[in-house]
SETOR-110118 format. One record per atom (N, C-alpha, C): residue number from 1; x, y, z; residue in three letters; atom name. Coordinates in steps of 0.05 Angstrom, whole numbers, padded with zeros to 5 digits, always signed. Layout:
<recs>
NUM  X  Y  Z  ALA  CA
...
</recs>
This chain:
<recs>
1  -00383  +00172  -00419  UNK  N
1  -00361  +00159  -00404  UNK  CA
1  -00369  +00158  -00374  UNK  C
2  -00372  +00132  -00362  UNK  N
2  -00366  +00133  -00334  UNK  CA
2  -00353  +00140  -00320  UNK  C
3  -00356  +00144  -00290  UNK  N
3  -00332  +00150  -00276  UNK  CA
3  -00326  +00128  -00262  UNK  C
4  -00289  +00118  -00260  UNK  N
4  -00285  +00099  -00248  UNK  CA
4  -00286  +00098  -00214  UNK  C
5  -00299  +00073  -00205  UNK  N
5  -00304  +00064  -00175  UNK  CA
5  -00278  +00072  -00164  UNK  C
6  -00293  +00099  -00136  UNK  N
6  -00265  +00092  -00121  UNK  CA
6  -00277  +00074  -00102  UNK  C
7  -00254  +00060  -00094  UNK  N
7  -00267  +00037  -00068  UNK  CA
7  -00256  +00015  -00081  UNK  C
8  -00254  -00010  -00051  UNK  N
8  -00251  -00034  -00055  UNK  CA
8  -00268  -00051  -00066  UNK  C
9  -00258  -00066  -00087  UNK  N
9  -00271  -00085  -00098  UNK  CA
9  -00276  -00105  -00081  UNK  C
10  -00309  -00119  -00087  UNK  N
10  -00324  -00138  -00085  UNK  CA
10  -00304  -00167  -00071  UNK  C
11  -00292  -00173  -00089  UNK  N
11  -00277  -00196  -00080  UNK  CA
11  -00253  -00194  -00058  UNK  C
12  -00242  -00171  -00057  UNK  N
12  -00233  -00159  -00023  UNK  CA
12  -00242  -00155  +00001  UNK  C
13  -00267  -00150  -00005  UNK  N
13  -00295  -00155  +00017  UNK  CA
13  -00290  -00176  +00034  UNK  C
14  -00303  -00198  +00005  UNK  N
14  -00315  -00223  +00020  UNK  CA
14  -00289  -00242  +00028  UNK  C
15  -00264  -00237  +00017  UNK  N
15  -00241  -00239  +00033  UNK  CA
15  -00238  -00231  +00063  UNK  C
16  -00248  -00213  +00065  UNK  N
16  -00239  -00192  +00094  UNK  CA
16  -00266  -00212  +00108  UNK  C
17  -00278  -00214  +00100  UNK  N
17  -00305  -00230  +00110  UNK  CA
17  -00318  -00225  +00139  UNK  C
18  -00315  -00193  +00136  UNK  N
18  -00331  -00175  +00159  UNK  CA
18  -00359  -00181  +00144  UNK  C
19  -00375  -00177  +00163  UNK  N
19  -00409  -00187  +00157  UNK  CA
19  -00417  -00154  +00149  UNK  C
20  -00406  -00133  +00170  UNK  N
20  -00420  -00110  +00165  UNK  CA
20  -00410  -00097  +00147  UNK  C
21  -00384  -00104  +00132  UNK  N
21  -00377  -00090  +00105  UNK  CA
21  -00384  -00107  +00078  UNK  C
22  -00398  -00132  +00078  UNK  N
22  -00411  -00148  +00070  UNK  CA
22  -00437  -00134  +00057  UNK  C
23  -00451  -00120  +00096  UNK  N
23  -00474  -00114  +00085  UNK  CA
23  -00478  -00088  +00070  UNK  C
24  -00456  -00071  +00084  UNK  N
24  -00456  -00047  +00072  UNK  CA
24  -00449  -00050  +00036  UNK  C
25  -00441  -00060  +00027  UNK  N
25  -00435  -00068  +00004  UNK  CA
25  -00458  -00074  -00016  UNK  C
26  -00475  -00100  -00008  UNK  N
26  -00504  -00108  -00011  UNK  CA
26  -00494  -00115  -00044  UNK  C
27  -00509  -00105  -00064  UNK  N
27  -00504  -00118  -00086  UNK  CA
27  -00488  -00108  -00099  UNK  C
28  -00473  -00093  -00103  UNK  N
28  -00455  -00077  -00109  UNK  CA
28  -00424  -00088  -00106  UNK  C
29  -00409  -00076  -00123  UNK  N
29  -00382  -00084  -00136  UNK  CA
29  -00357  -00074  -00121  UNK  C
30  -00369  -00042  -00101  UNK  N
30  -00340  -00023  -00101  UNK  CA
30  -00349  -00017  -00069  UNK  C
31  -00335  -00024  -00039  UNK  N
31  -00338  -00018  -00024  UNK  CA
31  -00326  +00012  -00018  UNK  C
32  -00333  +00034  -00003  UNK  N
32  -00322  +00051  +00002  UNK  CA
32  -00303  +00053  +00009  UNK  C
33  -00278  +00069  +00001  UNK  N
33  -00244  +00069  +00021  UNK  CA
33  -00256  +00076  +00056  UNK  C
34  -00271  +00099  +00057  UNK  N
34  -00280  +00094  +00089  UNK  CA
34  -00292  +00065  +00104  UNK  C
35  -00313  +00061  +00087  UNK  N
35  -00317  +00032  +00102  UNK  CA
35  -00294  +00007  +00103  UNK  C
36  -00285  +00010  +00079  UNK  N
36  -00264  -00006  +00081  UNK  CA
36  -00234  -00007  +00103  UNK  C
37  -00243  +00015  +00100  UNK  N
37  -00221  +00016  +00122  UNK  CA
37  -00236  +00012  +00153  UNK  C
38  -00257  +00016  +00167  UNK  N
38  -00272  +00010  +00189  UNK  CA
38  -00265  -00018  +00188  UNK  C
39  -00274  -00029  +00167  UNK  N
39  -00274  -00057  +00166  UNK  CA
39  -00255  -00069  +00170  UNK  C
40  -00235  -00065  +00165  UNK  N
40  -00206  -00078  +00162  UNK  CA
40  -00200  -00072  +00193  UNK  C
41  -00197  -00048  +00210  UNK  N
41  -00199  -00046  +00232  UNK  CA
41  -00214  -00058  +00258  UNK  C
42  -00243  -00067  +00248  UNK  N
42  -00255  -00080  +00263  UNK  CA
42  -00248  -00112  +00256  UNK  C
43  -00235  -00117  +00241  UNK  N
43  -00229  -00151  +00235  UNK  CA
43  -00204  -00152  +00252  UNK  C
44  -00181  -00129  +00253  UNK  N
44  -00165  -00131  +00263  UNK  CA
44  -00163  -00136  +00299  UNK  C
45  -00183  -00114  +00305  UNK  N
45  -00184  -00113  +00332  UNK  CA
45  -00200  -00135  +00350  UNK  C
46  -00213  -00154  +00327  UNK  N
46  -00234  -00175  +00339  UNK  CA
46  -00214  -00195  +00336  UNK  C
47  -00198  -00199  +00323  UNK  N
47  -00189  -00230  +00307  UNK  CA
47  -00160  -00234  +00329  UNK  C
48  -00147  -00195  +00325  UNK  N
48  -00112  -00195  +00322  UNK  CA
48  -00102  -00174  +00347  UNK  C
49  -00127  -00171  +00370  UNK  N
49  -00125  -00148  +00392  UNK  CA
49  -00103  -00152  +00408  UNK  C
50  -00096  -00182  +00420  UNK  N
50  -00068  -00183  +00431  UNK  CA
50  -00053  -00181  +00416  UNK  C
51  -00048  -00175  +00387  UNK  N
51  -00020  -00168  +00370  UNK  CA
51  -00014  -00137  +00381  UNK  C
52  +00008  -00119  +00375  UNK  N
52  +00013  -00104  +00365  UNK  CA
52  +00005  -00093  +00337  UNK  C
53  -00007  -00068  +00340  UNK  N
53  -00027  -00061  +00313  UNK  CA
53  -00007  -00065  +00289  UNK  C
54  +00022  -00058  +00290  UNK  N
54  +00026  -00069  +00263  UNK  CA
54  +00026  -00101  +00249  UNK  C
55  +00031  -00116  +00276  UNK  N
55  +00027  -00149  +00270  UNK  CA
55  +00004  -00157  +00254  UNK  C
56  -00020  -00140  +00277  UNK  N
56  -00041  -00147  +00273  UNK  CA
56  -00058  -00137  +00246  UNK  C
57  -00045  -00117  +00233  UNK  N
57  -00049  -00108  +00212  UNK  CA
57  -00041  -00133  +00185  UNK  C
58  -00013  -00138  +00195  UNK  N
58  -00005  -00154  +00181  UNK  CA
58  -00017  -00184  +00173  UNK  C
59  -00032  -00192  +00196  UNK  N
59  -00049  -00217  +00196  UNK  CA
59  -00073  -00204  +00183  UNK  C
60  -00082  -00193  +00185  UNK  N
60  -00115  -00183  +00164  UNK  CA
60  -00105  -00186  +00137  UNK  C
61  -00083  -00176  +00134  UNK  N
61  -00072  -00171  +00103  UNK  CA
61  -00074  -00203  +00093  UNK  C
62  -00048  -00212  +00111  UNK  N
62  -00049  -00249  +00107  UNK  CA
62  -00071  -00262  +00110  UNK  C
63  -00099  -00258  +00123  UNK  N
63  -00124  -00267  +00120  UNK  CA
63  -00133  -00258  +00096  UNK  C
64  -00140  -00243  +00086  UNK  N
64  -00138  -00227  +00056  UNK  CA
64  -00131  -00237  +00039  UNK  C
65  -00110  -00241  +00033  UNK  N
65  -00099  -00258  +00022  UNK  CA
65  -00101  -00290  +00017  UNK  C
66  -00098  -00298  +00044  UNK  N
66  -00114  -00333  +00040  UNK  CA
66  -00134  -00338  +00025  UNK  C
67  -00160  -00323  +00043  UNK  N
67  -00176  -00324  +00029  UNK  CA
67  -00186  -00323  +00005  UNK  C
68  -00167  -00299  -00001  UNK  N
68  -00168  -00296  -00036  UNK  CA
68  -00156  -00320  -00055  UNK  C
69  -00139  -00330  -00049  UNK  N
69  -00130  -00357  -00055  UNK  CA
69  -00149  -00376  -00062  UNK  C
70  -00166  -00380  -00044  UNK  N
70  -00183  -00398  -00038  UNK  CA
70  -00209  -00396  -00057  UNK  C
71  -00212  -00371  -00073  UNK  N
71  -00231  -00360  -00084  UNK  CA
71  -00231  -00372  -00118  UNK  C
72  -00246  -00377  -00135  UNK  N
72  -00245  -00391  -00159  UNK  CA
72  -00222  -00377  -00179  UNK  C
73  -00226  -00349  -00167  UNK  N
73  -00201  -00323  -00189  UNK  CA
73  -00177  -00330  -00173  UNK  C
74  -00174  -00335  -00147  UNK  N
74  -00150  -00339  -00128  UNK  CA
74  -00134  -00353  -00143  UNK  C
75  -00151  -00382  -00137  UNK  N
75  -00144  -00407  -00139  UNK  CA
75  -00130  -00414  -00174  UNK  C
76  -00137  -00401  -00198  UNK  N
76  -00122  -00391  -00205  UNK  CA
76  -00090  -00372  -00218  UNK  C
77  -00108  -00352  -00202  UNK  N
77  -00080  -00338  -00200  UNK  CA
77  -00051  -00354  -00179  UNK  C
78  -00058  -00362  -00154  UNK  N
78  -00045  -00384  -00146  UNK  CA
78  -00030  -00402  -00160  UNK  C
79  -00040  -00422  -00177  UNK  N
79  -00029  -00437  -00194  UNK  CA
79  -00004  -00427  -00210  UNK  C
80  -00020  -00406  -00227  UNK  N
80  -00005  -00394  -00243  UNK  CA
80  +00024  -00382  -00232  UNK  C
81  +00014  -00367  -00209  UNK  N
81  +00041  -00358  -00194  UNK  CA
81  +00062  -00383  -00185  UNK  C
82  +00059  -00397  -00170  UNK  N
82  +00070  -00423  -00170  UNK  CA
82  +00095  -00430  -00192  UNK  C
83  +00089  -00426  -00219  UNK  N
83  +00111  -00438  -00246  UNK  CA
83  +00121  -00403  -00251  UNK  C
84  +00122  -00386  -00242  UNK  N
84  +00131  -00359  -00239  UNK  CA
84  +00150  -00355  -00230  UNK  C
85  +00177  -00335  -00243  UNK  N
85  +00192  -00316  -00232  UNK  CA
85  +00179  -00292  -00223  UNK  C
86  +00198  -00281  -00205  UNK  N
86  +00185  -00250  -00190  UNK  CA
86  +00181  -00227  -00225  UNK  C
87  +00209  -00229  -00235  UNK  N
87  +00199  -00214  -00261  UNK  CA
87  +00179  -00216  -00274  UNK  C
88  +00180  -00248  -00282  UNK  N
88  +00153  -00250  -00298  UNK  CA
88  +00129  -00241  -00294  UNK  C
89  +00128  -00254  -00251  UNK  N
89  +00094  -00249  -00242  UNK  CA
89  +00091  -00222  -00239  UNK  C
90  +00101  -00210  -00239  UNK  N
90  +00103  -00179  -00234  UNK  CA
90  +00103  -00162  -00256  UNK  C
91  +00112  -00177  -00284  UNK  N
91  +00118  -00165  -00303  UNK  CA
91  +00087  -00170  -00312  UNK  C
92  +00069  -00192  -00305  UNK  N
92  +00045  -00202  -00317  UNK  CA
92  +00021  -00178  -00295  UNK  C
93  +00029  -00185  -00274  UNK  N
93  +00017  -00174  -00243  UNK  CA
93  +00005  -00141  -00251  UNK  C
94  +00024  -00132  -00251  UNK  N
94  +00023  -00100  -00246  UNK  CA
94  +00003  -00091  -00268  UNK  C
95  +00005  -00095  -00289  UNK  N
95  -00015  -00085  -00310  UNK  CA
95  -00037  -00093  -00307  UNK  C
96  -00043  -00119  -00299  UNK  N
96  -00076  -00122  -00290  UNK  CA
96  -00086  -00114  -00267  UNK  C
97  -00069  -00110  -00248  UNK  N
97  -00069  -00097  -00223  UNK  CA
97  -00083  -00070  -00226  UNK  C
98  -00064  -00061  -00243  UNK  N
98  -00064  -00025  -00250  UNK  CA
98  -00095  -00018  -00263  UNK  C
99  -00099  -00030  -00280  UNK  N
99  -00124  -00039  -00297  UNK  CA
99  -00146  -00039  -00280  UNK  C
100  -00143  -00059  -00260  UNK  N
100  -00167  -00071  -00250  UNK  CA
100  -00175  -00050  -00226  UNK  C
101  -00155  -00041  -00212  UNK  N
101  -00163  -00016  -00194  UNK  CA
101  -00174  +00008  -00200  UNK  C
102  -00158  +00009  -00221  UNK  N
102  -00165  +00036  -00240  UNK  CA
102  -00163  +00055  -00215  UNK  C
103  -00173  +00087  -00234  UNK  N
103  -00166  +00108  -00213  UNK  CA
103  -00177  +00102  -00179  UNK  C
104  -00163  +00108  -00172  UNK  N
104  -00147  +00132  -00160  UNK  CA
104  -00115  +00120  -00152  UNK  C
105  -00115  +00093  -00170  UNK  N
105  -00089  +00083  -00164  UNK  CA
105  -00073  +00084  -00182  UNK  C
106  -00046  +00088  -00184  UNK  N
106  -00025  +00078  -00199  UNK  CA
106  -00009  +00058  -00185  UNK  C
107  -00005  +00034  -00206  UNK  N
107  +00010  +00018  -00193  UNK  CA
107  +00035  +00014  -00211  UNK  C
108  +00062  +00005  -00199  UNK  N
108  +00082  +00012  -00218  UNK  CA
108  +00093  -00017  -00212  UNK  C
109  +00117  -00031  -00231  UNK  N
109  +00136  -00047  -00221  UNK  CA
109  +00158  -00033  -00235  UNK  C
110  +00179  -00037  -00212  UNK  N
110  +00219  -00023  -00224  UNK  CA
110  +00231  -00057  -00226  UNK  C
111  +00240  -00072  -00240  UNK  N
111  +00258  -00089  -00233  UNK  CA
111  +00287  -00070  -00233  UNK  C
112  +00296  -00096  -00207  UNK  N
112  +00316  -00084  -00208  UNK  CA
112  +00335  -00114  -00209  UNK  C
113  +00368  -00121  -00209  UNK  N
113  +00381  -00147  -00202  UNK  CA
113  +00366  -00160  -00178  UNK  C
114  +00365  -00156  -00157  UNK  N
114  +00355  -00164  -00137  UNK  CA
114  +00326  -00172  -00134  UNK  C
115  +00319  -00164  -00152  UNK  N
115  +00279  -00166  -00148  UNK  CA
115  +00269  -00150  -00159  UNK  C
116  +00261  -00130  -00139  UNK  N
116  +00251  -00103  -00164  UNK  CA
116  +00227  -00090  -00137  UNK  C
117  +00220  -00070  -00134  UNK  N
117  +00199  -00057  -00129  UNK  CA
117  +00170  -00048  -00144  UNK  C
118  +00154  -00051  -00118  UNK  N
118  +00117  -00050  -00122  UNK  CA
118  +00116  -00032  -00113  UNK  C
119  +00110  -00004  -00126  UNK  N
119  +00099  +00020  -00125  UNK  CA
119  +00069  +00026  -00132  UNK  C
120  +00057  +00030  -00098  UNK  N
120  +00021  +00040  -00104  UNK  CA
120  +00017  +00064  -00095  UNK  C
121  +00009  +00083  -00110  UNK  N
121  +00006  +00110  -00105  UNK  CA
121  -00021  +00115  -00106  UNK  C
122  -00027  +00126  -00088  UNK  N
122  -00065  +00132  -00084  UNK  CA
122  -00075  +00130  -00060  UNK  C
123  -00094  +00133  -00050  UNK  N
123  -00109  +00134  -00022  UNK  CA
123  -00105  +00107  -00007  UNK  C
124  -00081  +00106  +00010  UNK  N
124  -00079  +00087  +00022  UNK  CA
124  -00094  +00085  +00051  UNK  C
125  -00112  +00068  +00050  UNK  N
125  -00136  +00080  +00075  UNK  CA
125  -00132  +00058  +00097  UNK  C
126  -00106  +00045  +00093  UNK  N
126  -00105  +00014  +00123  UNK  CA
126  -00076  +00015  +00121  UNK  C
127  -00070  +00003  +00148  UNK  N
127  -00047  +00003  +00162  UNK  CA
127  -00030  +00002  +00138  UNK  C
128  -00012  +00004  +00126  UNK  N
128  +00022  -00010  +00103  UNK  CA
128  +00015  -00038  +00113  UNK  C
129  +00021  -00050  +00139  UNK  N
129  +00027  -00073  +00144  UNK  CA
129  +00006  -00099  +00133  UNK  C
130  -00032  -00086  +00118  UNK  N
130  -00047  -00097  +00106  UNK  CA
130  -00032  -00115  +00094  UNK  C
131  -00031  -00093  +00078  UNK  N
131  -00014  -00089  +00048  UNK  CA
131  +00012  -00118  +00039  UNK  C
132  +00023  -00098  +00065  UNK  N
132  +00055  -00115  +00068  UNK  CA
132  +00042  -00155  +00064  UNK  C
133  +00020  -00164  +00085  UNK  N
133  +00011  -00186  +00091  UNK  CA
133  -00005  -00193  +00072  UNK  C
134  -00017  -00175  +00061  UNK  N
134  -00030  -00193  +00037  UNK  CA
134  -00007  -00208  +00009  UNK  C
135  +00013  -00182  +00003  UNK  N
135  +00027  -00190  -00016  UNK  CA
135  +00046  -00217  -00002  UNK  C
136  +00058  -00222  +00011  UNK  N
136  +00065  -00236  +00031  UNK  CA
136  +00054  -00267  +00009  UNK  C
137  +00030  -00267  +00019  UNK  N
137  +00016  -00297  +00008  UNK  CA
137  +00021  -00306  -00021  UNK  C
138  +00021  -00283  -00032  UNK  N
138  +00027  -00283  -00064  UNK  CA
138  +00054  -00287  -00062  UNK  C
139  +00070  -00277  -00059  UNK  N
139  +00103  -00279  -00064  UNK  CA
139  +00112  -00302  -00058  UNK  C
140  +00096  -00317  -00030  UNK  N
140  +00103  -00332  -00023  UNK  CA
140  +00104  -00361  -00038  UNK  C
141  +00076  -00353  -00062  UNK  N
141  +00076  -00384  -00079  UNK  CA
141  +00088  -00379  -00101  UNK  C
142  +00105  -00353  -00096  UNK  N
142  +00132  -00352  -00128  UNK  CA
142  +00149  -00371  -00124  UNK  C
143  +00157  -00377  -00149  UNK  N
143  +00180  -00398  -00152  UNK  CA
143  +00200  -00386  -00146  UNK  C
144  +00215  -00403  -00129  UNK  N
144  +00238  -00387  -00117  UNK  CA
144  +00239  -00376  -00086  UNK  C
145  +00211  -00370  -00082  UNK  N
145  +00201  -00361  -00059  UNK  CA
145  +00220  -00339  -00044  UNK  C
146  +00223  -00318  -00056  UNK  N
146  +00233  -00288  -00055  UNK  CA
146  +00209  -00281  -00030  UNK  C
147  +00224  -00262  -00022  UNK  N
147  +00209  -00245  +00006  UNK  CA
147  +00198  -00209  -00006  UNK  C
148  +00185  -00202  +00014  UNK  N
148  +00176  -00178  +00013  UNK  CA
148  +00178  -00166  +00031  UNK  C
149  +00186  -00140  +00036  UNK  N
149  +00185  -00122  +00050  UNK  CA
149  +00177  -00101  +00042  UNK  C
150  +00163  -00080  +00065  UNK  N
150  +00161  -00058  +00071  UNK  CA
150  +00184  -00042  +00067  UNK  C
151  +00185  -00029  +00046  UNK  N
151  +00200  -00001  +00035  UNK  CA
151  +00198  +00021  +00042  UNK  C
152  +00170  +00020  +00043  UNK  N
152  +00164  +00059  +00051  UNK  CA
152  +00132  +00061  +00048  UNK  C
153  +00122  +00071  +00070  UNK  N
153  +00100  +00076  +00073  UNK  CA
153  +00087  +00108  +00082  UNK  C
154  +00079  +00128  +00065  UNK  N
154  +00077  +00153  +00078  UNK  CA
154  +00048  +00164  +00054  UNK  C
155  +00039  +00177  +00064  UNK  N
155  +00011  +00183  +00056  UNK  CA
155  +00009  +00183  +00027  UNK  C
156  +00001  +00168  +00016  UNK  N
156  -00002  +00169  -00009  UNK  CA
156  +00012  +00149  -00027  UNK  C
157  +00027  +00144  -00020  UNK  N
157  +00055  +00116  -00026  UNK  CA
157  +00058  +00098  -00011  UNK  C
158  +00059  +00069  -00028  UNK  N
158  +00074  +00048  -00015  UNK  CA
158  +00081  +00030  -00033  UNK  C
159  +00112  +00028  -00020  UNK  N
159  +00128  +00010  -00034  UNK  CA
159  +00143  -00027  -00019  UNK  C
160  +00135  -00037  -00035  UNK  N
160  +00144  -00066  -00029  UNK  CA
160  +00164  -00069  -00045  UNK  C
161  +00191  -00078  -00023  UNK  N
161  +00213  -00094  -00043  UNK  CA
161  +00211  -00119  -00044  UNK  C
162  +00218  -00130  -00067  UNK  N
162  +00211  -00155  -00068  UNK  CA
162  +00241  -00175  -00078  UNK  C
163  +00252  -00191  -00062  UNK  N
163  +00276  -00193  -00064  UNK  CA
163  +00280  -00222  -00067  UNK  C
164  +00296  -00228  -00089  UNK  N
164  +00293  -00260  -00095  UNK  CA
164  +00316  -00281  -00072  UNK  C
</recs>
C-alpha cells in the first residue's frame, strides 16, 4: 500500500502559475504544503501588495480559481456546475473533493434550508481568505447564484457557508 501525497496537487500549481512553485514541482503531481504556501504568498505580494492581506489573499484564491476554469478538467466542471443546485453540486462536489485530496484532508458537506456548509479539516497552510476566493468562482456559476462566506477559520478548520 502506498502512502497518500500530502501536498497540493499539480493542477493548483499551474493555476497559481508561480514559475518557482512550477519549478519546484518539475514532473511531479503533489507540491509541498510548505512550498505551497511560499507560493501563494509570493503571488499575493507581487500581483495583490496594495490590497490588504486578507483581500489580497482573497484575489489569489479568485485567480485560482479562474484559472482552473479555464483548464480542460475546469472547463468542465464549469459547465456542469452551471445546470446545478448548491445541494446537488455539493452533494456531487464533496465526495470527489474528499477522494481526490485524500489524507490529510477531510472534507464534509451539512445541508442545511438555507444552503448548507463546507467543512475542510486538515493542514490549512494559506490565508482562509484563499480558500474563501477560490470557492467564490465555483458558487458563483451555480444556478441560482448563492453566495459564500467565511464561517470560521482556526488552525485546522475551515468552514464555508454557502447560502442560496
Amino acid at each position: 500500500m502506498t502512502t497518500p501525497p500530502h501536498g497540493t496537487h499539480r493542477i493548483l500549481v499551474e493555476a497559481l502559475g508561480d514559475s518557482d512553485a512550477l519549478g519546484a514541482l518539475g514532473v511531479g503531481e503533489w507540491l509541498s504544503f510548505a512550498r505551497w504556501a511560499e507560493a501563494v504568498e509570493r503571488v499575493r505580494l507581487r500581483e495583490f501588495a496594495g490590497l490588504p492581506e486578507p483581500e489580497g489573499a482573497r484575489q489569489v484564491g479568485r485567480r485560482i480559481g479562474e484559472r482552473f476554469i479555464q483548464s480542460s478538467i475546469g472547463q468542465l466542471v464549469g459547465t456542469t456546475l452551471e445546470v446545478l443546485t448548491v445541494d446537488r453540486a455539493f452533494g456531487l462536489l464533496v465526495p470527489t473533493l474528499g477522494a481526490r485530496m485524500r489524507a490529510p484532508f477531510q472534507v464534509d458537506w451539512q445541508a442545511s434550508p438555507e444552503g448548507g456548509v463546507l467543512s475542510i479539516v486538515g493542514p490549512i497552510v494559506t490565508h482562509p481568505q484563499v480558500t474563501l476566493g477560490f470557492f467564490e468562482i465555483f458558487v458563483d456559476r451555480l444556478s441560482g447564484h448563492p453566495k459564500v462566506t467565511l464561517r470560521r477559520a482556526d488552525e485546522g478548520r475551515l468552514e464555508l457557508a454557502i447560502t442560496r
